[in-house]
Backbone as CSV, one residue per row, in Angstrom:
resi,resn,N_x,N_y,N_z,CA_x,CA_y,CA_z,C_x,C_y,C_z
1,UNK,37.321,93.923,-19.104,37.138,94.203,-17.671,36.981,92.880,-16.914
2,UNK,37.471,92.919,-15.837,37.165,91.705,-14.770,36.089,91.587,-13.983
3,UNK,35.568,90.199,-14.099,34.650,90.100,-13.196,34.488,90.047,-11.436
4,UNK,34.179,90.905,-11.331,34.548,90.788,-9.426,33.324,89.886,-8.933
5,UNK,32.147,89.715,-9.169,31.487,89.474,-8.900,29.833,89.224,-9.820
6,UNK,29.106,87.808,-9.244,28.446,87.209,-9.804,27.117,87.170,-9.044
7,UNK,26.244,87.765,-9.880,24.877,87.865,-8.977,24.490,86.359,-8.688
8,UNK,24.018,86.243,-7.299,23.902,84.901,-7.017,22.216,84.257,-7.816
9,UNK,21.286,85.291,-8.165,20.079,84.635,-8.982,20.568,84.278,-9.872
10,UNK,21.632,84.183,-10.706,22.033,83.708,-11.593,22.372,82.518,-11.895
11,UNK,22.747,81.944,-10.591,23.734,80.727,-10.611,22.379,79.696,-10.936
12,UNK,22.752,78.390,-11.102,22.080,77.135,-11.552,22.108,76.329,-9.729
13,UNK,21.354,76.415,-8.713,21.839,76.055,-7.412,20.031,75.835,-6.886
14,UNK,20.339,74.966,-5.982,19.161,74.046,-5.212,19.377,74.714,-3.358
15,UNK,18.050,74.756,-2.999,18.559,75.494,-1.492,17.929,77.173,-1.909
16,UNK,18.492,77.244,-0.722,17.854,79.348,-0.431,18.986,79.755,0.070
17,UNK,19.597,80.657,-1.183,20.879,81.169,-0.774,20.608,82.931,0.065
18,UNK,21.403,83.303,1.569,21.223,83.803,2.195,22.358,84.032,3.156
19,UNK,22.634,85.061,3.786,23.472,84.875,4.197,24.256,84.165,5.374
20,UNK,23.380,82.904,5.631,24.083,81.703,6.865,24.217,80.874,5.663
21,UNK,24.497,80.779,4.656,24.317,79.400,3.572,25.563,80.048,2.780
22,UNK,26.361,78.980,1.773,27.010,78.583,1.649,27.133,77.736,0.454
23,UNK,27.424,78.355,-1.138,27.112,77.206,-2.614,28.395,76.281,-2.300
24,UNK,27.661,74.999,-2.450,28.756,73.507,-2.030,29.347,73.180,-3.902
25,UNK,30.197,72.681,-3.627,29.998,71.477,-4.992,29.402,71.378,-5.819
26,UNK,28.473,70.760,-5.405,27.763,69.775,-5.517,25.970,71.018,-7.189
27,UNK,26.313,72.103,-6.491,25.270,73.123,-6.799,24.334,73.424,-5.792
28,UNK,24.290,73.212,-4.628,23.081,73.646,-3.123,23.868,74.365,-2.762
29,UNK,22.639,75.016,-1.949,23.060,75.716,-0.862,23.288,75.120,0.439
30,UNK,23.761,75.280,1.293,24.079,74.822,2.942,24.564,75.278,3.749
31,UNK,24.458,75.156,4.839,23.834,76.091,6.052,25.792,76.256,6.372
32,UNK,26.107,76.935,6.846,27.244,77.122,7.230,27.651,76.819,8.342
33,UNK,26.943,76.335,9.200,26.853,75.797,10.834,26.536,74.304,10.620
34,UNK,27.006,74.307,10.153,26.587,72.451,9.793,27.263,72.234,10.960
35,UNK,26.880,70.454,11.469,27.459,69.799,12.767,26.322,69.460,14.185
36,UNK,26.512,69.071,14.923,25.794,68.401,15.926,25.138,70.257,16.115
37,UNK,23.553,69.718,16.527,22.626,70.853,16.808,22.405,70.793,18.324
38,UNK,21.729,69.577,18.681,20.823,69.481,19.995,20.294,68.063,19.983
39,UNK,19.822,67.547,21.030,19.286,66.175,21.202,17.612,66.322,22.172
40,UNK,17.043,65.527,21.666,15.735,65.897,22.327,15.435,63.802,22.992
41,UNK,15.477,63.713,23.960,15.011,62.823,24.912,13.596,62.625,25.152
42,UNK,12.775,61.864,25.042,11.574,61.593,24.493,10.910,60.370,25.799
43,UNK,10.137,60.870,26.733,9.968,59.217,27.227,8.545,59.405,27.374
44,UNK,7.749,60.014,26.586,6.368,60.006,26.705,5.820,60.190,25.008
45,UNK,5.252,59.687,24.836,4.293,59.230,23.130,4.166,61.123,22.905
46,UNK,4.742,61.347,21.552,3.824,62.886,21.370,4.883,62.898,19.784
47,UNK,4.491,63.975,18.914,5.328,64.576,17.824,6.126,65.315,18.106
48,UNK,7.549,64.736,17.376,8.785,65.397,17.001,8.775,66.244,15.986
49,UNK,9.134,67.782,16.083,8.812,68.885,15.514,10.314,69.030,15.364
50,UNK,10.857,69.074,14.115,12.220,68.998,13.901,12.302,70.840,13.531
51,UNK,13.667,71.095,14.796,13.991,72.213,15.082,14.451,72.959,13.402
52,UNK,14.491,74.301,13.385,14.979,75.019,11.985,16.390,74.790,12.312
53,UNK,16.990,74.335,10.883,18.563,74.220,10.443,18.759,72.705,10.354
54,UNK,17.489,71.918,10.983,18.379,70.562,11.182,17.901,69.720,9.852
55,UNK,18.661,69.130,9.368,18.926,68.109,8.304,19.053,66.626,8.512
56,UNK,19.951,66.327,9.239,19.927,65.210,9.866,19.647,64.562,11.440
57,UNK,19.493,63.253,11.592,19.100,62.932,12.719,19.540,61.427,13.347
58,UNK,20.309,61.393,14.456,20.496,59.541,13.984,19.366,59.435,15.274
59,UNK,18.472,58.450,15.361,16.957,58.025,16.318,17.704,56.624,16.968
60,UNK,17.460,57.064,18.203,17.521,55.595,18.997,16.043,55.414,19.213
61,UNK,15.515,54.208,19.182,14.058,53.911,19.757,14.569,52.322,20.646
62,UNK,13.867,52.394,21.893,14.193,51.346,23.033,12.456,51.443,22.823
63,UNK,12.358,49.657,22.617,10.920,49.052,23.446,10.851,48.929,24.797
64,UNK,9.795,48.659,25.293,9.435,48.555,26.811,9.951,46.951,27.351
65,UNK,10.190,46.663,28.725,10.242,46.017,29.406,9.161,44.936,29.858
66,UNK,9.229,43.667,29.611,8.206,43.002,30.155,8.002,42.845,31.719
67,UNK,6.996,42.364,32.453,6.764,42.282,34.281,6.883,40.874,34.060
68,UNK,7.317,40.538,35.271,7.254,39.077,35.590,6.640,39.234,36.567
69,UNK,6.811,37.508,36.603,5.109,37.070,37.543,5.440,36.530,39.029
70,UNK,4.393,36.967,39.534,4.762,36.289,40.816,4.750,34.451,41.062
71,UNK,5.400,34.152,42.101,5.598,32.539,42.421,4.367,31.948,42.568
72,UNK,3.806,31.054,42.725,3.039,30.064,42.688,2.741,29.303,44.003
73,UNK,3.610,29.701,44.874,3.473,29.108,46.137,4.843,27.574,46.400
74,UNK,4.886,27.166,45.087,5.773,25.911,44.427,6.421,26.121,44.170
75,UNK,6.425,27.140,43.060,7.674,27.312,42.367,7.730,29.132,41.899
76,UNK,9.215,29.002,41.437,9.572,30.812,41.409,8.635,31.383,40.289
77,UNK,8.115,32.789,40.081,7.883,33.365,39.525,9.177,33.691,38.002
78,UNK,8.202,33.602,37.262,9.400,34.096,35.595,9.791,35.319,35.921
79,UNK,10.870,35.628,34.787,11.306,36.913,34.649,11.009,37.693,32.970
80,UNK,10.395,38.867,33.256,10.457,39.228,31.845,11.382,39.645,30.882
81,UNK,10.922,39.911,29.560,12.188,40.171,28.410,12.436,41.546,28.178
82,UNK,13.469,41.704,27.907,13.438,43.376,27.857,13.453,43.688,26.134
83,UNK,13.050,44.934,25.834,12.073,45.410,24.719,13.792,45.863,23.389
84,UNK,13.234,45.521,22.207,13.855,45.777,21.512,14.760,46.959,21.151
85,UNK,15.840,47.346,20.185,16.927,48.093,20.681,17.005,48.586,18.885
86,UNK,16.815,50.006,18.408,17.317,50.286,17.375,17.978,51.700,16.928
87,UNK,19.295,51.763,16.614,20.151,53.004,16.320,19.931,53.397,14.925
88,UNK,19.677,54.412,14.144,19.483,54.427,12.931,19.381,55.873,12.381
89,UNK,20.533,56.225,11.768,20.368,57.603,10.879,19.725,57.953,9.408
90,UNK,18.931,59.427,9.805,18.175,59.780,8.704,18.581,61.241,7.845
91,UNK,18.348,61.343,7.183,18.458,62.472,6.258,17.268,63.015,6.328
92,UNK,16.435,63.892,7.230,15.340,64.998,7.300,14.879,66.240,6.678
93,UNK,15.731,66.480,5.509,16.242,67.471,5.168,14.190,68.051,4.521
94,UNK,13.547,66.662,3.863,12.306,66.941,3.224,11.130,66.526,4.282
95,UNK,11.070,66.616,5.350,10.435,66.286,6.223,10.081,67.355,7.711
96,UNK,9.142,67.423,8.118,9.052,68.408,9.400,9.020,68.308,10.840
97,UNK,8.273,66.830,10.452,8.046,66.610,11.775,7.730,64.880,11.723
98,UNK,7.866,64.108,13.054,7.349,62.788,13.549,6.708,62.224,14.102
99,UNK,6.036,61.433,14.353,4.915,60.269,15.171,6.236,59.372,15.820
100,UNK,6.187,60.128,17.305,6.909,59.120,18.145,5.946,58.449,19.268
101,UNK,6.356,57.092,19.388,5.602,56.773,20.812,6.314,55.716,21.196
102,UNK,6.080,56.172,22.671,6.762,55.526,23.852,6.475,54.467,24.692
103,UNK,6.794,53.461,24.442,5.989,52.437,25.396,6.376,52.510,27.219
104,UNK,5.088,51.836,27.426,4.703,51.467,29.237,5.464,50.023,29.407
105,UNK,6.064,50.473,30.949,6.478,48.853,31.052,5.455,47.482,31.409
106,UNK,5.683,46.334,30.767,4.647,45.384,31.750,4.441,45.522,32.556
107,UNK,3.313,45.272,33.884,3.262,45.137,34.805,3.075,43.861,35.570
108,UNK,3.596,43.255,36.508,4.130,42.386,37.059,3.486,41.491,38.115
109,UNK,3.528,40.585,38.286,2.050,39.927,39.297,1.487,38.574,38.744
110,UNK,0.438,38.061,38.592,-0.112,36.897,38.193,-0.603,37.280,36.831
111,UNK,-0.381,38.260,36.054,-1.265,38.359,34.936,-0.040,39.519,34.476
112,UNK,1.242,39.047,33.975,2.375,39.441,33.557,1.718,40.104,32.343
113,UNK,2.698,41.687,32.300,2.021,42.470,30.822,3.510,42.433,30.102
114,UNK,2.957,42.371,28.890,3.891,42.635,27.908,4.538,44.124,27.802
115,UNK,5.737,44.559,27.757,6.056,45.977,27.716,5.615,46.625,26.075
116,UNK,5.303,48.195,26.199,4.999,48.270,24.904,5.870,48.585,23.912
117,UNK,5.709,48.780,22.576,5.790,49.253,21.455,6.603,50.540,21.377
118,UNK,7.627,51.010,20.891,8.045,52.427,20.972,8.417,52.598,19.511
119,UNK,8.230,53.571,18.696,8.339,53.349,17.120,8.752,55.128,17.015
120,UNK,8.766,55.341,15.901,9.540,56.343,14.801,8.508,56.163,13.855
121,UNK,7.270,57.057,13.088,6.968,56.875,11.715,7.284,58.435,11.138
122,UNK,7.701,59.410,10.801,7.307,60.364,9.552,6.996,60.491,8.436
123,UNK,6.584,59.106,8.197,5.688,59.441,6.481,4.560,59.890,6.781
124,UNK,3.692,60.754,7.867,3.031,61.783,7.579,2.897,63.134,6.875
125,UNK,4.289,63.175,7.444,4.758,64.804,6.739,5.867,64.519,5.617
126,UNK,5.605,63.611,5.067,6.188,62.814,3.327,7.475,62.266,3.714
127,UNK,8.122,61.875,4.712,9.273,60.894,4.910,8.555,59.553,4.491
128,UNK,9.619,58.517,4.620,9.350,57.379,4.507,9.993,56.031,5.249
129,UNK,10.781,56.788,6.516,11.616,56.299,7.170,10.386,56.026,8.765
130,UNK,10.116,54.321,8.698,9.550,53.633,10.048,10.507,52.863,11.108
131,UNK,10.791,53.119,12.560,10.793,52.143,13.304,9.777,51.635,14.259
132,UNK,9.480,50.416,14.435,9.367,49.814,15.421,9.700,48.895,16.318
133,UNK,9.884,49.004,17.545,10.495,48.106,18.727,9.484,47.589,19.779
134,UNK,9.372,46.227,19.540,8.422,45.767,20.173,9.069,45.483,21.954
135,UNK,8.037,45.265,22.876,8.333,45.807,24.155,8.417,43.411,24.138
136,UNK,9.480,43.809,25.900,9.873,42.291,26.330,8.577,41.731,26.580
137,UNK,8.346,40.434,26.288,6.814,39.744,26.439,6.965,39.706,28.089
138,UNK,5.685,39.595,28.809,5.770,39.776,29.833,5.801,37.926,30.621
139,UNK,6.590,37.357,31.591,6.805,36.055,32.082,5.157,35.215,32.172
140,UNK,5.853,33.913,32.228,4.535,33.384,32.479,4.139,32.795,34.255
141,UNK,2.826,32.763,33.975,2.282,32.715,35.128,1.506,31.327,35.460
142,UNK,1.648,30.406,36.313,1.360,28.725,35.617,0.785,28.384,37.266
143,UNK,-0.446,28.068,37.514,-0.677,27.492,38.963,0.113,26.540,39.367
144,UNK,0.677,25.610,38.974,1.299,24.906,39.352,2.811,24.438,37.886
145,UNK,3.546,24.069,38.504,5.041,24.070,37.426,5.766,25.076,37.261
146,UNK,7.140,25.049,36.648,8.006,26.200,36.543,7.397,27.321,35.556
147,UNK,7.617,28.573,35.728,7.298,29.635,35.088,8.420,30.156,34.368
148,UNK,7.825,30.284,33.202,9.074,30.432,31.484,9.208,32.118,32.022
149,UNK,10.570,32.140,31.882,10.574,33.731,31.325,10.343,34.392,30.243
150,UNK,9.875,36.014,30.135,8.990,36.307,28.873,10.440,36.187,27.786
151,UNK,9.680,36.122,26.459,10.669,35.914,25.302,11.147,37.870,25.083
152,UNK,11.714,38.280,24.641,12.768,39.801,24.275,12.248,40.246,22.823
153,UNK,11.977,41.285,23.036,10.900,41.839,21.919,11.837,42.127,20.385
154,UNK,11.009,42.679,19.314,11.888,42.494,18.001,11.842,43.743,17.556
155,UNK,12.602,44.149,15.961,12.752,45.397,15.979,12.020,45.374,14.726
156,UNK,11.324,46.359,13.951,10.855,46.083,12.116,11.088,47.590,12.055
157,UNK,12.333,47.644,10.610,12.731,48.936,10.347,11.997,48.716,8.889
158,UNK,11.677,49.782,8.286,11.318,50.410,6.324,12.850,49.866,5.782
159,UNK,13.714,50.891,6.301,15.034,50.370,5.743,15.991,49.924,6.664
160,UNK,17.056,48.912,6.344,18.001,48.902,7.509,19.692,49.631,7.268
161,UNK,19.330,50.313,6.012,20.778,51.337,5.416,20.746,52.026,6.739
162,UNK,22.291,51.993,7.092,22.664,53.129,8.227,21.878,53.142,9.565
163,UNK,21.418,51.580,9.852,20.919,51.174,10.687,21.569,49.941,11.661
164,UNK,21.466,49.486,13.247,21.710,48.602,13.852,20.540,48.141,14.748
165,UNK,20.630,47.014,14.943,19.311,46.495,15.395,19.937,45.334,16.882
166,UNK,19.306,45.416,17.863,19.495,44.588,18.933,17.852,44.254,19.571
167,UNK,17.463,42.794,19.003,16.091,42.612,20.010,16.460,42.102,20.947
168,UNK,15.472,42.294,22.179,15.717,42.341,23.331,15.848,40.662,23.759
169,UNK,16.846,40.913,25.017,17.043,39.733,25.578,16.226,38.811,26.363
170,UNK,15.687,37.723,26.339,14.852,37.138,27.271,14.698,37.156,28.627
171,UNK,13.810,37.104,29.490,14.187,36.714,30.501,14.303,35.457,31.605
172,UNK,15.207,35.037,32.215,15.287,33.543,32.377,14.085,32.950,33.284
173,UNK,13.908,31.797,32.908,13.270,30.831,33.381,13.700,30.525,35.180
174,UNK,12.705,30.557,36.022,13.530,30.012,37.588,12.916,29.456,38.165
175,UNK,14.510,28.420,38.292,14.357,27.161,38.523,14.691,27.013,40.226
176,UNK,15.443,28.420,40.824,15.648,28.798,41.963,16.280,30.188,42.113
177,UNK,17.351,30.612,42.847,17.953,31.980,43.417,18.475,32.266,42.952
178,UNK,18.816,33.577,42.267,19.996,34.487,41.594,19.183,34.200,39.772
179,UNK,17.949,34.309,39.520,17.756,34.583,38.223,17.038,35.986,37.797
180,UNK,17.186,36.806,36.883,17.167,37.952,36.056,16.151,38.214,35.398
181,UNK,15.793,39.812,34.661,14.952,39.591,33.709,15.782,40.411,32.856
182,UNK,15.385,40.164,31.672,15.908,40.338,30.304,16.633,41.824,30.426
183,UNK,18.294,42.278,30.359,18.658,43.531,29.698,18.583,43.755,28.659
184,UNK,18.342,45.110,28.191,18.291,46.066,27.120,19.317,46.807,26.842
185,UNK,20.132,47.209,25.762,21.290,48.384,25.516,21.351,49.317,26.516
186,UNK,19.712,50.104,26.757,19.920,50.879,28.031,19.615,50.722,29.330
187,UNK,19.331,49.697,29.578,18.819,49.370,31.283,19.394,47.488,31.086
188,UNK,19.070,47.830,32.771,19.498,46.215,33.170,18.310,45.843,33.991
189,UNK,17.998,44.640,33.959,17.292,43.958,33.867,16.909,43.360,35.695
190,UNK,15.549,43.704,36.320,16.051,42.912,37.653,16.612,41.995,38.145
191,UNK,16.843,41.866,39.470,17.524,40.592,39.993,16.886,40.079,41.301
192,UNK,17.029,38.850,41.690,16.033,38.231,42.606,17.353,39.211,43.521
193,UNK,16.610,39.542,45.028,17.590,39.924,45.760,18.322,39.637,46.753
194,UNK,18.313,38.350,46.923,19.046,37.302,47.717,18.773,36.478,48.611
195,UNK,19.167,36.192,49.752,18.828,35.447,50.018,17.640,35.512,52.156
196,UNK,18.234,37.302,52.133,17.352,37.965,52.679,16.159,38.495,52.687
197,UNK,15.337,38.567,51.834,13.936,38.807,51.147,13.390,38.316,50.050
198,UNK,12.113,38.304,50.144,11.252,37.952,49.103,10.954,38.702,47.947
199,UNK,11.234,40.248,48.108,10.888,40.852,47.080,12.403,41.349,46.303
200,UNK,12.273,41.739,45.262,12.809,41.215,43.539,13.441,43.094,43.624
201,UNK,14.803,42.854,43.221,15.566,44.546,42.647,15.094,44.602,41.729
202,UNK,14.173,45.871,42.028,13.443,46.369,40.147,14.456,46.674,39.155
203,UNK,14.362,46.330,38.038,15.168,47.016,36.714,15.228,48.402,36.955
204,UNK,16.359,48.738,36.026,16.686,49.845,35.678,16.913,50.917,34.443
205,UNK,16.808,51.892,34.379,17.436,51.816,32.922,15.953,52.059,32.393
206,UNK,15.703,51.691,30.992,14.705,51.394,29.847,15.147,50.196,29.031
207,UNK,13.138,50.060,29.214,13.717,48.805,28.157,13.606,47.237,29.142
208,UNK,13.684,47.595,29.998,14.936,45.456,31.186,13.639,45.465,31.961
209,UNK,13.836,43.892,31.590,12.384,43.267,32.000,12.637,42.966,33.740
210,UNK,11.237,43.057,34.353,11.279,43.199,35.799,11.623,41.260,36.244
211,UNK,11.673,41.248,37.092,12.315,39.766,38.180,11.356,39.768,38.904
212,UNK,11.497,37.887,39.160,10.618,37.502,40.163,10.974,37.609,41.665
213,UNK,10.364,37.141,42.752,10.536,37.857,43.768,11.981,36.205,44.643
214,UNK,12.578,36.069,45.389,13.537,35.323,45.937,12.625,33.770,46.363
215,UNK,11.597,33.916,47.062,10.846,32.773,47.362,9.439,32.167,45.907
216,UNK,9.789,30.955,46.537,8.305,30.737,45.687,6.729,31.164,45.659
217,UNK,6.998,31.776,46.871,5.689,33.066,47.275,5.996,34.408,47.099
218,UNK,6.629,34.748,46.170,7.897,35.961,46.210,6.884,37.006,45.003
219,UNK,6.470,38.352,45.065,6.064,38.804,44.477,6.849,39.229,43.134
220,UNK,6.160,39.553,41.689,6.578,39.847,40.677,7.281,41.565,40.706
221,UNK,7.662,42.523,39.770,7.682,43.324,39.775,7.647,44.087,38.154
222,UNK,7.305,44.867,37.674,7.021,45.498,36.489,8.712,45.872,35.550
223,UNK,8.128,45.748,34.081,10.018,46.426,33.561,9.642,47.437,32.722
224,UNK,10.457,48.163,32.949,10.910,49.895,32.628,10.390,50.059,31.145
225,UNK,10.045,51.834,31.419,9.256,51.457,29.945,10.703,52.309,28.841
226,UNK,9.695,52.279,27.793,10.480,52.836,26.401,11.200,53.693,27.152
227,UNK,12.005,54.217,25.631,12.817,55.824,25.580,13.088,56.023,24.070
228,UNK,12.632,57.176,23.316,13.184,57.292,21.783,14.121,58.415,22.048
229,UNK,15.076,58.760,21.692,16.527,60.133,21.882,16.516,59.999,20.738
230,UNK,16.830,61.475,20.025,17.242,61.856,18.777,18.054,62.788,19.214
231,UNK,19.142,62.662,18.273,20.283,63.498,18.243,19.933,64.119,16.780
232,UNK,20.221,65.664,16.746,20.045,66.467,15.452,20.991,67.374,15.165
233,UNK,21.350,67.207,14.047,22.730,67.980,13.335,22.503,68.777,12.210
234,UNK,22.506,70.050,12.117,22.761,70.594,10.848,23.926,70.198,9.325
């Protein structure tokens, strides 16, 4: 007699076979809807609760923006650095959930802040996959002499398999009119605003460090904070 059919407790297979699943190759089971799920946009610190079906995930994490400082009366105010930049796919498949947080941008003035920190950890819930992106240092602030722009923050991944990394760009030093603060992958970075005012085009975006203001009495302005986006695929 022929066999028509094979009780599936039988088989030798990994997974929960059911009827959205699917025996691969390989011996698992898998979801039959495999492919892009949903994306969740993140610009405030809290846990990522990874939706049912999803397996994979590629994580952008953007650091924060540094502030630059205001002028000196002498000379221009710095510009800050904008915050580190990292793309990186994971396999979630043994994992539930994440520790995301979002950094604040510097704030901008005589006492320039550094932008913050925006990271990725899930080795709470037994992953082992960390990012962190440190935020643009915020410009310096000098009673008298030119003011350095802040230095562009760095990235520290667990692994860098199936990963890209961009730390953030500095922001320039000014020495007079038309200088910047540091862009990021996703934002751009302020600009002094010419030659009609004193006060500075805020950044944009996430991430781009704020500009000093057009005069040497020219006020500072703050740079944009984090953003972590995850894209999730069955």
């Amino acid at each position: 007699m022929a066999i028509t059919k094979v009780d599936k407790t039988l088989l030798e297979a990994t997974g929960t076979a059911d009827a959205t699943t699917f025996l691969r190759g390989d011996g698992s089971w898998a979801s039959a809807s495999a492919g892009f799920n949903s994306v969740q946009i993140l610009t405030s610190s809290q846990t990522w609760n990874k939706p049912a079906g999803v397996t994979k995930v590629v994580v952008e994490v953007q650091g924060a923006g540094g502030g630059s400082s205001q002028g000196n009366g002498v000379q221009w105010g710095g510009n800050g650095g904008a915050g580190a930049y990292v793309k990186q796919f994971f396999d979630v498949s043994s994992i539930t959930a994440s520790a995301v947080v979002v950094g604040a941008g510097g704030a901008g003035g005589t006492s320039p802040g550094t932008g913050g920190t925006s990271s990725w950890d899930d080795t709470a819930s037994g992953g082992s996959n960390t990012i962190s992106c440190t935020g643009g240092v915020g410009a310096e602030y000098a009673s008298s002499g030119h003011n350095d722009g802040g230095a562009g923050g760095t990235a520290t991944l667990s692994s860098a398999t199936n990963s890209y990394t961009i730390n953030g760009q500095a922001g320039q030093t000014t020495y007079g009119q038309q200088s910047m603060g540091g862009n990021s992958p996703l934002g751009f970075g302020g600009t002094q605003k010419g030659y009609d005012s004193a006060t500075p085009v805020a950044p944009v975006g996430y991430g781009s460090g704020g500009s000093s203001g057009l005069t040497p009495s020219g006020t500072g302005n703050a740079g944009t904070a984090g953003i972590v986006i995850i894209w999730e695929f069955k």
